[in-house]
SEMI-265272 format. One record per residue (C-alpha): residue number from 0; residue in three letters; x, y, z. Coordinates in nm, 2 decimals, always signed. Layout:
pt pos: NUM, code: Ala, xx: X, yy: Y, zz: Z
...
% end
This chain:
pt pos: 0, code: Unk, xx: -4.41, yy: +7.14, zz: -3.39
pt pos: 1, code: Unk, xx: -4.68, yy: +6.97, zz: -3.17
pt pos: 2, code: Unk, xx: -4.54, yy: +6.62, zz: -3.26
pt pos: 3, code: Unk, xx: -4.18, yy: +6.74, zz: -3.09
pt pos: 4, code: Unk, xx: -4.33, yy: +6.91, zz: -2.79
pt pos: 5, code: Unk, xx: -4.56, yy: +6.57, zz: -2.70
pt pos: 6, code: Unk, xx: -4.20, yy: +6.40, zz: -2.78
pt pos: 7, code: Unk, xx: -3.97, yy: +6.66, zz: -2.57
pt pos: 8, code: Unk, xx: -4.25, yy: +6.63, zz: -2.24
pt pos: 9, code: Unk, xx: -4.23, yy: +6.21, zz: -2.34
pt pos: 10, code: Unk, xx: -3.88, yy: +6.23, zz: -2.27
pt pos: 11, code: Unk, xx: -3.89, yy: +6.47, zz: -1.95
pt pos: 12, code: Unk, xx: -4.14, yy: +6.27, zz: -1.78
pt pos: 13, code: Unk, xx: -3.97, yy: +5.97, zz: -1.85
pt pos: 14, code: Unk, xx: -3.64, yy: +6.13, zz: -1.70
pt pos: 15, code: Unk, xx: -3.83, yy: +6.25, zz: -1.38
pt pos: 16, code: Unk, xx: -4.01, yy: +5.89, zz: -1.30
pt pos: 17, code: Unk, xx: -3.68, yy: +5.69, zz: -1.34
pt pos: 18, code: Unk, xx: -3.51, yy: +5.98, zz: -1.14
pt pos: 19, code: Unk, xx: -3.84, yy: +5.94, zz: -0.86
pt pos: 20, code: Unk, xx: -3.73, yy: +5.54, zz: -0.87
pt pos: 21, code: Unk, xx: -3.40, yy: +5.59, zz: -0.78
pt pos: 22, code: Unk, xx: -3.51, yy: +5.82, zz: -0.49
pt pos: 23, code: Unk, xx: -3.76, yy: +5.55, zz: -0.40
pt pos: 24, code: Unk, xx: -3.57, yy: +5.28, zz: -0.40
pt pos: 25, code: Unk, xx: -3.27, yy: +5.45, zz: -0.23
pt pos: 26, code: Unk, xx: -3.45, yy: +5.54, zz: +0.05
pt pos: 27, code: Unk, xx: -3.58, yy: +5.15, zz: +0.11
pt pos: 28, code: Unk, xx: -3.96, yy: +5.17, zz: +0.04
pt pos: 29, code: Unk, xx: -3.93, yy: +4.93, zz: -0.27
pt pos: 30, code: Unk, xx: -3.83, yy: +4.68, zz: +0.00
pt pos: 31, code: Unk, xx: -4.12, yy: +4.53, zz: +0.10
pt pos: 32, code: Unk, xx: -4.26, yy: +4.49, zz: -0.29
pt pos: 33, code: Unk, xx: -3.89, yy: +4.33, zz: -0.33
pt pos: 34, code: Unk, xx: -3.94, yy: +4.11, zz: -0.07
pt pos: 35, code: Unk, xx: -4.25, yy: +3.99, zz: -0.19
pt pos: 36, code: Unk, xx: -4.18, yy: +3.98, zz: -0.57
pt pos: 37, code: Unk, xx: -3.87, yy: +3.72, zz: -0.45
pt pos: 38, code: Unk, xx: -4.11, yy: +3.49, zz: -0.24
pt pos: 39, code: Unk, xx: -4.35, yy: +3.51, zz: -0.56
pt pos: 40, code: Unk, xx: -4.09, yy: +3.45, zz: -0.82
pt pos: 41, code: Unk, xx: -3.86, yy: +3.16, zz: -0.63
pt pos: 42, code: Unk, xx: -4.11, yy: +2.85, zz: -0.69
pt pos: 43, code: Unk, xx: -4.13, yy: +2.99, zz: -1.04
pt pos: 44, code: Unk, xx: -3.75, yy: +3.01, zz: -1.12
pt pos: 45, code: Unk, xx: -3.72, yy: +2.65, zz: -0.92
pt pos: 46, code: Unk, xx: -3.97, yy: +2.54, zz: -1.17
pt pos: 47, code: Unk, xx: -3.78, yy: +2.68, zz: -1.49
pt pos: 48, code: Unk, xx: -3.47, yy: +2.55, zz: -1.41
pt pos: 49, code: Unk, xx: -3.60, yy: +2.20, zz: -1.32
pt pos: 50, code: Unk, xx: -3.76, yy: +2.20, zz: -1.63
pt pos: 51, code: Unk, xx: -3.47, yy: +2.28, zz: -1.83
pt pos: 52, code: Unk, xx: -3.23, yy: +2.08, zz: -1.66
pt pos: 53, code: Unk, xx: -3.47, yy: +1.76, zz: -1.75
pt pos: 54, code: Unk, xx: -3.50, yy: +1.90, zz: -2.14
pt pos: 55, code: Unk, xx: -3.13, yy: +1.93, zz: -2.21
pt pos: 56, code: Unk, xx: -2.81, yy: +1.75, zz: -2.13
pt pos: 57, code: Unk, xx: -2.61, yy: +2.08, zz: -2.11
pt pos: 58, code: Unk, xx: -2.78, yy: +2.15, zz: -1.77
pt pos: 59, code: Unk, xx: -2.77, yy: +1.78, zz: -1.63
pt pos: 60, code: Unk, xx: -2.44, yy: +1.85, zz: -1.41
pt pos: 61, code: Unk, xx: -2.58, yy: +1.74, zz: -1.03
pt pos: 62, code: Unk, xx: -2.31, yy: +1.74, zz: -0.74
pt pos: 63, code: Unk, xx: -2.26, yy: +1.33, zz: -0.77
pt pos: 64, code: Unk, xx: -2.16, yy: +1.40, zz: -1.18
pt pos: 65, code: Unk, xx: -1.98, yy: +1.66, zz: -1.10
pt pos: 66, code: Unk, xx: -1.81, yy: +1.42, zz: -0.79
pt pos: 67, code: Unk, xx: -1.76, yy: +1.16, zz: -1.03
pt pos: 68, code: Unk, xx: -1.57, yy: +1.38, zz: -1.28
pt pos: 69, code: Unk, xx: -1.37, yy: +1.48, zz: -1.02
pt pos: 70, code: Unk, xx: -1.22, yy: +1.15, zz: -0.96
pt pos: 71, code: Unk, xx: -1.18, yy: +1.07, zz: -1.28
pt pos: 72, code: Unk, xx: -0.92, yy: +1.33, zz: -1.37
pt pos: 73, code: Unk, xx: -0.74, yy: +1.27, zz: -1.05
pt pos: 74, code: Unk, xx: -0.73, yy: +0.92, zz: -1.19
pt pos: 75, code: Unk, xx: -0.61, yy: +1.10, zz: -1.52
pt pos: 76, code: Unk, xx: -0.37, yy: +1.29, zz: -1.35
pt pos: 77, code: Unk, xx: -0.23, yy: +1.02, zz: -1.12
pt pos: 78, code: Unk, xx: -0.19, yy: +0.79, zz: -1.47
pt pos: 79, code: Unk, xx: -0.03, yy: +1.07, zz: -1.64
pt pos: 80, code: Unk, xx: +0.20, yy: +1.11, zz: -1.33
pt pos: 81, code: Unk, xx: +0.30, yy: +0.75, zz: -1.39
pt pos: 82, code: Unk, xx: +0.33, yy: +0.74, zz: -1.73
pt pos: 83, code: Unk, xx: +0.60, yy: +1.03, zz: -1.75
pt pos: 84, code: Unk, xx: +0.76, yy: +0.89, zz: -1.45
pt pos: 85, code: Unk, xx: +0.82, yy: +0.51, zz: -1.64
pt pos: 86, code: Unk, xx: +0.93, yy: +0.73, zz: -1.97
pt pos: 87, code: Unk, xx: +1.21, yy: +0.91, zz: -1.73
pt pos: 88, code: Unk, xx: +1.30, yy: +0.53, zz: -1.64
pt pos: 89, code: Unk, xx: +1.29, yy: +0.38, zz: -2.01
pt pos: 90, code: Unk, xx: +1.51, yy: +0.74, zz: -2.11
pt pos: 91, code: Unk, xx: +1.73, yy: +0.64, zz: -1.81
pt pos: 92, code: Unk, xx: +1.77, yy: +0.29, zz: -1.88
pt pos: 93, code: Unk, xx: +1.82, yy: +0.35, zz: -2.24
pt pos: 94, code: Unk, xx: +2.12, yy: +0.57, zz: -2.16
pt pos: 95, code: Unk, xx: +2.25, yy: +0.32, zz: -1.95
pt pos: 96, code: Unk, xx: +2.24, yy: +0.07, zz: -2.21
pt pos: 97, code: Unk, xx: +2.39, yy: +0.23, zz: -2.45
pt pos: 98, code: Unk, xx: +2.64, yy: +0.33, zz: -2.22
pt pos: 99, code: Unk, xx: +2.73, yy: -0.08, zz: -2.22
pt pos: 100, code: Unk, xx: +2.67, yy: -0.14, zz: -2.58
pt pos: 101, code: Unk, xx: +2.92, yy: +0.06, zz: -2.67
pt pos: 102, code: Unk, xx: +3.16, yy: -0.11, zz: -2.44
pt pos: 103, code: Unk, xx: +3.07, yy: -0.42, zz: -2.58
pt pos: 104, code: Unk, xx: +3.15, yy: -0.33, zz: -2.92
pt pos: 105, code: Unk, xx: +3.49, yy: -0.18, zz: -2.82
pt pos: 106, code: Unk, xx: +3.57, yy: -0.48, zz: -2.68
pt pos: 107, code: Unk, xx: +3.42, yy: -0.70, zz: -2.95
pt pos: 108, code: Unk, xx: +3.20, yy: -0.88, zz: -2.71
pt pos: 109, code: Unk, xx: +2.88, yy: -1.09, zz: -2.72
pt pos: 110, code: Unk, xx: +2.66, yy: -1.01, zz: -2.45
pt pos: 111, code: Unk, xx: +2.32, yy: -1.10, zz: -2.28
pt pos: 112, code: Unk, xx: +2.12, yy: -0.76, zz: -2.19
pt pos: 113, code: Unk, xx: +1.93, yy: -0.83, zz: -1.86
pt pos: 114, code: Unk, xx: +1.70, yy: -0.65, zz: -1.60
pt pos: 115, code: Unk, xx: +1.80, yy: -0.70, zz: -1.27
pt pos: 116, code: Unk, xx: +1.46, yy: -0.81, zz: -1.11
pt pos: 117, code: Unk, xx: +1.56, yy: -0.79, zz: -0.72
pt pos: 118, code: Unk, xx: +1.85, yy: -0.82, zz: -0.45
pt pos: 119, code: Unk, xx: +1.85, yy: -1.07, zz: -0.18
pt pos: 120, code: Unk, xx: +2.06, yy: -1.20, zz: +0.12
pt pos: 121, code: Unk, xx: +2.19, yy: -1.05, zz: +0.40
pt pos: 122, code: Unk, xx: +2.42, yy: -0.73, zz: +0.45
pt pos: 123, code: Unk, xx: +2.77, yy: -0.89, zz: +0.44
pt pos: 124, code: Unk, xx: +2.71, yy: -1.30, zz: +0.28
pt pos: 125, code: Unk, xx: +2.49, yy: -1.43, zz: +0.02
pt pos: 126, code: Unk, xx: +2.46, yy: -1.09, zz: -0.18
pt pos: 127, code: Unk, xx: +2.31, yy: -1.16, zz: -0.44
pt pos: 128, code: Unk, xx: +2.12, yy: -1.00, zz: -0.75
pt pos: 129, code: Unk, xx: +1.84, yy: -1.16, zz: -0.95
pt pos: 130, code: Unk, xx: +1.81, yy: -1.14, zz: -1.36
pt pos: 131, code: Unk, xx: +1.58, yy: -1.20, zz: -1.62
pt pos: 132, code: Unk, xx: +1.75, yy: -1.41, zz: -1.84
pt pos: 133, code: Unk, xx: +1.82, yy: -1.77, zz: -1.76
pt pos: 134, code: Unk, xx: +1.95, yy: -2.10, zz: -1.92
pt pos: 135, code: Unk, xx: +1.59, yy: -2.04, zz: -2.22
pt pos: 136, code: Unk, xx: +1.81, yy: -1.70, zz: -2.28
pt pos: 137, code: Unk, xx: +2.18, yy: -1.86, zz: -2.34
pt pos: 138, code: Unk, xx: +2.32, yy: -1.80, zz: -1.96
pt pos: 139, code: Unk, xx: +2.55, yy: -2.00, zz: -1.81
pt pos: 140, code: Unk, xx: +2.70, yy: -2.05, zz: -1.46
pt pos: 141, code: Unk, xx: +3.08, yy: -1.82, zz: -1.41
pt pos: 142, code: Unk, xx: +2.93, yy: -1.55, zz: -1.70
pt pos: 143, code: Unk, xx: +3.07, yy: -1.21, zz: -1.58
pt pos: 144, code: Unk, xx: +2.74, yy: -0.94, zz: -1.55
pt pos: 145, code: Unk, xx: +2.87, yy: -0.59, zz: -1.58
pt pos: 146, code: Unk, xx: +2.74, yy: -0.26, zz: -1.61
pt pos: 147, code: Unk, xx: +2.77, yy: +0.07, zz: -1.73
pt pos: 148, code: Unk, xx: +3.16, yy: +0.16, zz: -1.93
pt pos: 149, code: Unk, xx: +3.28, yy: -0.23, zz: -1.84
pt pos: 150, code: Unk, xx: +3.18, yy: -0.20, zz: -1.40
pt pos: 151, code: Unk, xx: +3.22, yy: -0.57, zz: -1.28
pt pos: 152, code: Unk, xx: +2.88, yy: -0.63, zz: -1.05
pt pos: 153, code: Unk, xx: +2.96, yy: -1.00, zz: -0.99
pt pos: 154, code: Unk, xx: +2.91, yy: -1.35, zz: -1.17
pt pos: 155, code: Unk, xx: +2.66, yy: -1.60, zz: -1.25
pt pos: 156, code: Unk, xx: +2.61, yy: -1.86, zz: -1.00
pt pos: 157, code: Unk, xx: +2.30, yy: -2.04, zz: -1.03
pt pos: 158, code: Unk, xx: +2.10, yy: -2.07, zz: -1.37
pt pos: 159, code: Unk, xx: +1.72, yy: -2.14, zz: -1.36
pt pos: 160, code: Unk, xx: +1.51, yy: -2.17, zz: -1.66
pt pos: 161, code: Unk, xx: +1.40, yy: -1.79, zz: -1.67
pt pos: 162, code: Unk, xx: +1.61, yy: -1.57, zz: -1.45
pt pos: 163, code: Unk, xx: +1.99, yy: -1.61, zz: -1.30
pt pos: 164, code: Unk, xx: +2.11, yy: -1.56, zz: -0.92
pt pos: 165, code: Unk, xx: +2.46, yy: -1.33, zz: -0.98
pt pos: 166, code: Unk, xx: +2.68, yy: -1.31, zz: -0.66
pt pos: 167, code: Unk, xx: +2.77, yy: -0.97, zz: -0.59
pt pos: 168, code: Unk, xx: +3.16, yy: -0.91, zz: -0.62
pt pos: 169, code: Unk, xx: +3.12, yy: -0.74, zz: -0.28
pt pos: 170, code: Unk, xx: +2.99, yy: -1.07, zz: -0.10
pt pos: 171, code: Unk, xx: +3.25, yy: -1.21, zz: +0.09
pt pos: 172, code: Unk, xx: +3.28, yy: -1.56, zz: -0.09
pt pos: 173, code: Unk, xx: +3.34, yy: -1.40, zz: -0.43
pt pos: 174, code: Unk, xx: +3.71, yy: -1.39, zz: -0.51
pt pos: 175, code: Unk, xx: +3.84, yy: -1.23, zz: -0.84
pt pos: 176, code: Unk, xx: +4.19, yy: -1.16, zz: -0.95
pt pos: 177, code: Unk, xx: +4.25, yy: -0.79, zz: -0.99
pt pos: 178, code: Unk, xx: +4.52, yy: -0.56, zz: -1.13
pt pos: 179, code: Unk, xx: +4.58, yy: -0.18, zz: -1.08
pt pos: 180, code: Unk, xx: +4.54, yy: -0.09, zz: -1.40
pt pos: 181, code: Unk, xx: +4.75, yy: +0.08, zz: -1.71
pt pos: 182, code: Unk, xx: +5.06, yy: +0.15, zz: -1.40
pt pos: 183, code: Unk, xx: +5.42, yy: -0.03, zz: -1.50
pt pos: 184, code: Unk, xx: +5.47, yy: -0.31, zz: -1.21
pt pos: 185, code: Unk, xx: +5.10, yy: -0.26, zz: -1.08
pt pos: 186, code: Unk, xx: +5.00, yy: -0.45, zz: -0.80
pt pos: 187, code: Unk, xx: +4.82, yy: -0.76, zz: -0.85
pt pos: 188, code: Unk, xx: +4.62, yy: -1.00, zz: -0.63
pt pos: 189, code: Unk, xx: +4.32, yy: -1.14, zz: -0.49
pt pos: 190, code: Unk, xx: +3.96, yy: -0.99, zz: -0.49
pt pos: 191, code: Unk, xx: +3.73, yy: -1.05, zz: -0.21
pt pos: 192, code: Unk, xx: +3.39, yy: -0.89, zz: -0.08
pt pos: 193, code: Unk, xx: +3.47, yy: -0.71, zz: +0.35
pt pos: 194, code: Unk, xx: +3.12, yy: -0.60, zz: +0.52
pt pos: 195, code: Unk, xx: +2.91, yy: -0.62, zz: +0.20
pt pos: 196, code: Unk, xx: +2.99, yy: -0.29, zz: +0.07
pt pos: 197, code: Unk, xx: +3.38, yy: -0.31, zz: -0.01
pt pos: 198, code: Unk, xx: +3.67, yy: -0.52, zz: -0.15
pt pos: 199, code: Unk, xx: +4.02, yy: -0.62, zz: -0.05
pt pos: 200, code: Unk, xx: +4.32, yy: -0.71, zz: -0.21
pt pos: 201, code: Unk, xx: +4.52, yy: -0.90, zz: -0.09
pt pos: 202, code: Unk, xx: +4.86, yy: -1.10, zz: -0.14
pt pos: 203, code: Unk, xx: +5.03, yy: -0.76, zz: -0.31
pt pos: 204, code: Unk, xx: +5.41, yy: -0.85, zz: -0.34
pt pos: 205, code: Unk, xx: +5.59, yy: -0.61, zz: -0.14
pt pos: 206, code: Unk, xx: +5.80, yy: -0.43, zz: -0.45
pt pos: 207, code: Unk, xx: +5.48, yy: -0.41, zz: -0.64
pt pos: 208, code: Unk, xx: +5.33, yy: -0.03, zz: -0.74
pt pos: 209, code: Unk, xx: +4.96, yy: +0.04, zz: -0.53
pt pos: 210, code: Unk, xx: +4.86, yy: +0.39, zz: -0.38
pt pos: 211, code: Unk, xx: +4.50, yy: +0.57, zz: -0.36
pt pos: 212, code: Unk, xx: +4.30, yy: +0.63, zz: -0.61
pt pos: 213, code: Unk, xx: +4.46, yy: +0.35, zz: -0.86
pt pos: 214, code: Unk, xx: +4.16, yy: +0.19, zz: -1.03
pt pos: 215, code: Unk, xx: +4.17, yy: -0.18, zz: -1.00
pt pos: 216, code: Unk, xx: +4.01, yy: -0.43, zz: -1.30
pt pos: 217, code: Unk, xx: +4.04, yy: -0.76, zz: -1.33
pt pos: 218, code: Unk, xx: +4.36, yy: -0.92, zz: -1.48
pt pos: 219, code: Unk, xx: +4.18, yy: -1.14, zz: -1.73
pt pos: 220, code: Unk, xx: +4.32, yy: -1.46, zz: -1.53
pt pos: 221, code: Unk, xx: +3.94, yy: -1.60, zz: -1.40
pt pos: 222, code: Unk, xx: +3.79, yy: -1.86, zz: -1.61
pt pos: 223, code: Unk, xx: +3.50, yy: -1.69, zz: -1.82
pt pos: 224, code: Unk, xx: +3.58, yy: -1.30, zz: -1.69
pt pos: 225, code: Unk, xx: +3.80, yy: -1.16, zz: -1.91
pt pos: 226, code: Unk, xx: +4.04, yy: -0.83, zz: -1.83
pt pos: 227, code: Unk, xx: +3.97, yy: -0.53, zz: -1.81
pt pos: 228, code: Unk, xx: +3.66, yy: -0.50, zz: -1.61
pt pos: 229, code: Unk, xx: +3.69, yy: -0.22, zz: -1.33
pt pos: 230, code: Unk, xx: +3.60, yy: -0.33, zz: -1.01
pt pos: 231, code: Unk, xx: +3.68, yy: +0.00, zz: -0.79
pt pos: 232, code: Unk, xx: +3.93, yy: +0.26, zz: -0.67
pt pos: 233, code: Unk, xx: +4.18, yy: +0.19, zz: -0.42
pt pos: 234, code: Unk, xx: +4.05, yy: +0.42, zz: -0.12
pt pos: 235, code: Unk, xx: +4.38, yy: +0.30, zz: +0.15
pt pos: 236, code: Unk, xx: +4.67, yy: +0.09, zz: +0.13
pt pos: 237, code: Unk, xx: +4.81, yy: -0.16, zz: +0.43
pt pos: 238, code: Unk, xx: +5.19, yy: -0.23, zz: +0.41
pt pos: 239, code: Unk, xx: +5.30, yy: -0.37, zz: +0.71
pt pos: 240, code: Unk, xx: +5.63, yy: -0.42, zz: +0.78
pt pos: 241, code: Unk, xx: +5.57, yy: -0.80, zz: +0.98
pt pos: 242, code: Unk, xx: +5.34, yy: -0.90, zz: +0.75
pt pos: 243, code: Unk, xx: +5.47, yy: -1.05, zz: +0.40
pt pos: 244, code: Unk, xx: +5.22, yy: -0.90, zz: +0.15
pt pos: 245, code: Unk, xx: +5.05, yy: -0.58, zz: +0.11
pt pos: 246, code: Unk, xx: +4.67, yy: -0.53, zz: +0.13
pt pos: 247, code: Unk, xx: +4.49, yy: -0.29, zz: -0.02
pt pos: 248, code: Unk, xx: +4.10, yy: -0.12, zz: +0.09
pt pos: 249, code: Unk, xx: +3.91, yy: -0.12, zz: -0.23
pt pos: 250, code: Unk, xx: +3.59, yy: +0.12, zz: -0.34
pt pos: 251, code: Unk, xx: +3.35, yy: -0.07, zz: -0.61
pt pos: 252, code: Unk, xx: +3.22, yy: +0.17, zz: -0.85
pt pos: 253, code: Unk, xx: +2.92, yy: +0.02, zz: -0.92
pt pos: 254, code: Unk, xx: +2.56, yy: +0.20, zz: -0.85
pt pos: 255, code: Unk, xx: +2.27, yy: +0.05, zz: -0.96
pt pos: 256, code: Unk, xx: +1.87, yy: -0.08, zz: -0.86
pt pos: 257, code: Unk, xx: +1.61, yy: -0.29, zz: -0.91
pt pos: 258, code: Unk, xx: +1.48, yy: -0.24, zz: -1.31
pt pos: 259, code: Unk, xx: +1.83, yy: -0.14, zz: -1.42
pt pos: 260, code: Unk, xx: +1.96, yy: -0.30, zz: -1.71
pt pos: 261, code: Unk, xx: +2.31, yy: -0.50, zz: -1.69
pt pos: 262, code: Unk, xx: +2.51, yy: -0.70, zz: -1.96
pt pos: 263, code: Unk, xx: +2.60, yy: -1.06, zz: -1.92
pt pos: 264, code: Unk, xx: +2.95, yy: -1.11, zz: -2.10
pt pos: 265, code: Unk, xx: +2.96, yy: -1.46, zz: -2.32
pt pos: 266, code: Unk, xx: +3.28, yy: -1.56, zz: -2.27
pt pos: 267, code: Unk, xx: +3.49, yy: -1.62, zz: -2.65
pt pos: 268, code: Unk, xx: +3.57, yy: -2.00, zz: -2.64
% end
């Protein structure tokens, strides 16, 4: 009985001086001893920790490592940044491809797969594209490059030992005989490159069939380019009553960059 009323007064004087701390320290008069107890205790923490962050490696982190780490997963980040955005290309170009490999084997045809590596000359003469593949690769002068579903880009005109120069069907010294295509009495005539960025036909007999939107390919006639290769859609036709052939305003289809890949057709002997 004694035991449990030392224990019950224990507990009640207990209660009281944690409830008198509380009153203390709410009304501020701790402060001072707080104050003091911080200046005391500082060097002593600043000690600790310096001590531990010495002893183990978890607690070595100082603002230059932390610095450091910092640029290296930007660096992470800008490599993975480049690495999905060449994947996107390879997926692109691999669609592309297969796009002109299936072309090829319609047509039974053996082709050279290039990369176009650049474009040079000026806006309206000496357009020209250069490829990866020369004569070490099997390419020859007059070999038709196309791309995509059979799009005539141009031809071969200069072979060096690793890469190709391909005049641009658009430039104005390339001329290619065209035909609007799968139409009864379709036009036929002369393909030439106007401004860099568009074709003419020209020498159109006047009773043969040519409106917009005909697509016009090639009529198979050119040595080494065989028919069938689209080179655009007919945007406007000129039919001029003085004049004795008709003319026609052509659209080339083609769309393409540096990196993108293009077929070089080998001509069947």
């Amino acid at each position: 009985m004694n035991f449990l009323q030392r224990e019950a007064k224990l507990i009640l004087l207990a209660g009281a001086v944690f409830l008198l701390t509380i009153v203390i320290y709410a009304a501020g008069w701790l402060n001072p001893l707080e104050r003091w107890l911080s200046v005391f205790a500082q060097p002593v923490f600043n000690v600790f920790y310096a001590t531990l962050d010495t002893a183990s490696p978890l607690f070595r982190t100082t603002d230059t490592a932390l610095r450091a780490e910092n640029t290296n997963l930007k660096d992470l980040l800008v490599k993975t940044v480049r690495d999905n955005h060449d994947l996107q290309i390879q997926v692109s170009q691999y669609e592309e491809y297969k796009d002109q490999l299936a072309f090829a084997q319609e047509k039974d045809y053996d082709t050279i797969r290039a990369k176009i590596i650049s474009r040079v000359g000026s806006v309206e003469i000496n357009q020209l594209l250069l490829i990866n593949r020369g004569s070490s690769h099997g390419m020859q002068v007059g070999y038709p490059i196309t791309y995509g579903k059979g799009i005539l880009l141009g031809t071969v005109s200069v072979v060096h030992e690793s890469y190709s120069e391909v005049t641009l069907v658009t430039d104005e010294t390339s001329q290619i005989q065209g035909v609007v295509e799968n139409i009864d009495n379709g036009a036929s005539g002369i393909i030439t490159g106007e401004f860099g960025n568009s074709l003419t036909m020209d020498y159109i007999l006047k009773d043969q069939s040519i409106t917009t939107n005909d697509i016009v390919t090639t009529n198979g006639q050119d040595r080494w380019i065989p028919g069938g290769l689209v080179l655009g859609i007919v945007q406007a036709v000129s039919d001029e009553p003085s004049e004795v052939f008709k003319s026609a305003t052509i659209s080339p289809l083609a769309r393409y960059g540096n990196n993108s890949i293009v077929s070089a057709i080998i001509p069947k002997l």
